[in-house]
N, C-alpha and C positions, 0 to 999 in steps of 0.2 A: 370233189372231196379235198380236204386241207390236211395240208399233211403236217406235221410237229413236228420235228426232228430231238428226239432227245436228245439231252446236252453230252450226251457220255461217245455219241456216234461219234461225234464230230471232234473228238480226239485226235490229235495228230496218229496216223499210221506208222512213221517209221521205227520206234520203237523195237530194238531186238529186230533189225531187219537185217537181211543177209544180202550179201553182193553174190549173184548167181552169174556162172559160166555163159556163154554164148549158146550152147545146147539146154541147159537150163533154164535159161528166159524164153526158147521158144515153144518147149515142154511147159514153162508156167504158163504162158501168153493162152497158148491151146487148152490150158487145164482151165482161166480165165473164160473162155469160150465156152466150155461143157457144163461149167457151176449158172451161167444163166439161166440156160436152159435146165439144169435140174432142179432150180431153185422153183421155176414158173413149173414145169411138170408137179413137184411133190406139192408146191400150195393147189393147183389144181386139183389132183390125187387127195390130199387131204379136204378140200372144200367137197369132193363128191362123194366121199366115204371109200378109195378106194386103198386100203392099208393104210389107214390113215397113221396110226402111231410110228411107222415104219416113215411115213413120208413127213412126219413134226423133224424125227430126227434127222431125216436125209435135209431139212431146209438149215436147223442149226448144226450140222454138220459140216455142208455147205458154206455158211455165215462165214464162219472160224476160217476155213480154207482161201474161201475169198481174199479176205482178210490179210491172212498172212502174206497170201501171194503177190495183194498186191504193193504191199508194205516192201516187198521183196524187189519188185520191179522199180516202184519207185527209188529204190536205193542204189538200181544197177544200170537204169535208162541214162545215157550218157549223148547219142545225138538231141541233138532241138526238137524233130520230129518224133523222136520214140517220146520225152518227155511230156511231149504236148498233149500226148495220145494216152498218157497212162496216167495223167492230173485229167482229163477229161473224165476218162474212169473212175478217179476218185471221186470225183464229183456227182456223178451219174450214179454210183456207190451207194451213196448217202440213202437217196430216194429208193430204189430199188430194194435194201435192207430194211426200210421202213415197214415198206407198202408186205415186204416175205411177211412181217412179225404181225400182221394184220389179221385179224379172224378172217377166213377163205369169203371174200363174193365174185359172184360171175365178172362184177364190172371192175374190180379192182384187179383181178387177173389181168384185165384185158389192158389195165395201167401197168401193171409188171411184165407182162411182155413186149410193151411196144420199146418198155424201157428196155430190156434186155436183148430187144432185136438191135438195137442204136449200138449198145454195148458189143455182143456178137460180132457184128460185122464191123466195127473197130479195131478188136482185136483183131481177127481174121487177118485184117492188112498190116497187122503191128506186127502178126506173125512171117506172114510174106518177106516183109522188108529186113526183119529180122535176118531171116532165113537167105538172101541174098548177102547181106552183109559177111553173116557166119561162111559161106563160101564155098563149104562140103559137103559131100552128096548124103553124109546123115540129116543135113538141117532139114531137107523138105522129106526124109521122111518120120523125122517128130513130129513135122507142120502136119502131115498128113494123119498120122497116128492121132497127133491133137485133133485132127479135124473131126476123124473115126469118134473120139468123145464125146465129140459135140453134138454128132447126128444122132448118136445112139438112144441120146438125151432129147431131142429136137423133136423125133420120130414119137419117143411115147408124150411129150408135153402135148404135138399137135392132134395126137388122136383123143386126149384130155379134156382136150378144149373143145375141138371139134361136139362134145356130147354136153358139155357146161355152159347154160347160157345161149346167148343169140347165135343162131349160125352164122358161121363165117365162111363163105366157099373159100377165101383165098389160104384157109390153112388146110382145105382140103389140097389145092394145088404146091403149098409150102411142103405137105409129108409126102408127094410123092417126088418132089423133085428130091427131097432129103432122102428117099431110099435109093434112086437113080444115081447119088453123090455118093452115099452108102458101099454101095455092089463096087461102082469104079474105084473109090479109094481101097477092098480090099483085093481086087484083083493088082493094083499098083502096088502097094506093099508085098504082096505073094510074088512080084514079079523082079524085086531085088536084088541081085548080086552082093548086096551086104546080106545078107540073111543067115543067120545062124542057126544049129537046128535047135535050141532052144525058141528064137524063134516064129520060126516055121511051126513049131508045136502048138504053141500059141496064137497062129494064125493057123491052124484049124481048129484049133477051139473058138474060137470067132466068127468062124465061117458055118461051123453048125451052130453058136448062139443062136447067128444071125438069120438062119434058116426060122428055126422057133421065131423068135421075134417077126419076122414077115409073115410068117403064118397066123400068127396072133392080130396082126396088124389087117388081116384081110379080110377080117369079121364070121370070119367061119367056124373062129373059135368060141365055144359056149361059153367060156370064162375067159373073154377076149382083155376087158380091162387090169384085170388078176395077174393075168401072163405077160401083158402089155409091163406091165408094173412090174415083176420081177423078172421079167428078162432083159427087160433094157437096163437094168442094173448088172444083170449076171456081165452082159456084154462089156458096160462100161469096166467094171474090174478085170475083165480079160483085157482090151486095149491098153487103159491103165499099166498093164506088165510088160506091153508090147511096147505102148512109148515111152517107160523106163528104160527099157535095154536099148533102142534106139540112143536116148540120150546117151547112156554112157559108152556107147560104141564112138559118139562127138566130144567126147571129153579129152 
């Protein structure tokens, strides 16, 4: 498949970009990380009929976020290394944004995720480093709250896929390692000494999300892709809140 790039993509980014905090860039890095995956989840979702108008706007919703954040980063990456790693995203951007804006087919999926796995686990170490850098015991658990975004997302893309198209075992093996990563990051945050009980409150609303969500995830549910669908959303806006408080407890 040949891809276009329209002329308008390929705009420079920095535009109204913002110079973001040490706790902020690893709050975006991780938010970076969750937008791949929900991007390859809602084009799946939408190519299978599953909420489909709900998953049009969740991909240009997405877009726009992308977008900003990484407009953001790139104005605030200041090592050789973080630079190198967020102009790679840029680039990687380009295609990935293309292929979202694409009418849904099985095998174009399968070009947007490989992309967005490259991407994923780039950021993932752009977070890390970050997060060493920063030097306080808030940065790894942003890292980790970002990371909670990403699986939440990862979890319903892989059960997406897994039903669109050729099977794949290895994303049967992808979503359970993603649940097993899942459970341990919220038992690691619950286990905090920074923890406030806002929260704490917040991570048990997460903890029973995520209940539903594995339930749904285990196929025993009759409206398994429905729930799949709007639970791993409920979830991601519960973390979302958790690794906003996180960052500004690093600020």
């Amino acid at each position: 498949m040949r891809i276009i790039l329209i002329p308008f993509l390929l705009l420079p980014l920095m535009a109204h970009a913002t110079v973001l905090s040490p706790s902020a860039a690893i709050s975006a890095i991780g938010g970076q990380r969750m937008l791949t995956q929900r991007i390859v989840k809602a084009y799946c979702q939408q190519g299978r009929g599953i909420q489909s108008d709900a998953a049009k706007l969740q991909i240009s919703s997405s877009i726009t976020q992308f977008s900003t954040q990484l407009s953001n980063l790139l104005e605030s990456a200041t090592a050789p290394e973080s630079i190198e790693t967020v102009k790679k995203q840029e680039t990687q951007w380009q295609n990935m944004r293309t292929l979202a804006l694409t009418p849904p087919k099985p095998e174009t999926a399968k070009q947007l995720d490989d992309i967005a796995e490259v991407m994923q686990y780039d950021a993932g170490e752009l977070a890390k480093r970050l997060e060493a850098s920063f030097g306080k015991p808030q940065g790894k658990l942003i890292r980790i709250a970002g990371r909670q975004r990403m699986l939440s997302q990862r979890l319903a893309k892989t059960a997406c896929l897994q039903t669109w198209g050729k099977q794949n075992p290895a994303l049967k093996q992808q979503q359970a390692q993603a649940q097993k990563e899942f459970s341990a990051g919220l038992l690691t945050l619950r286990a905090s000494p920074q923890n406030t009980p806002s929260i704490i409150k917040q991570l048990d609303l997460a903890q029973m999300q995520w209940v539903f969500l594995e339930n749904a995830l285990s196929g025993l549910d009759s409206d398994a892709d429905k729930n799949i669908a709007s639970t791993s959303e409920r979830l991601l806006e519960v973390m979302d809140k958790i690794a906003s408080q996180y960052e500004k407890m690093g600020n």
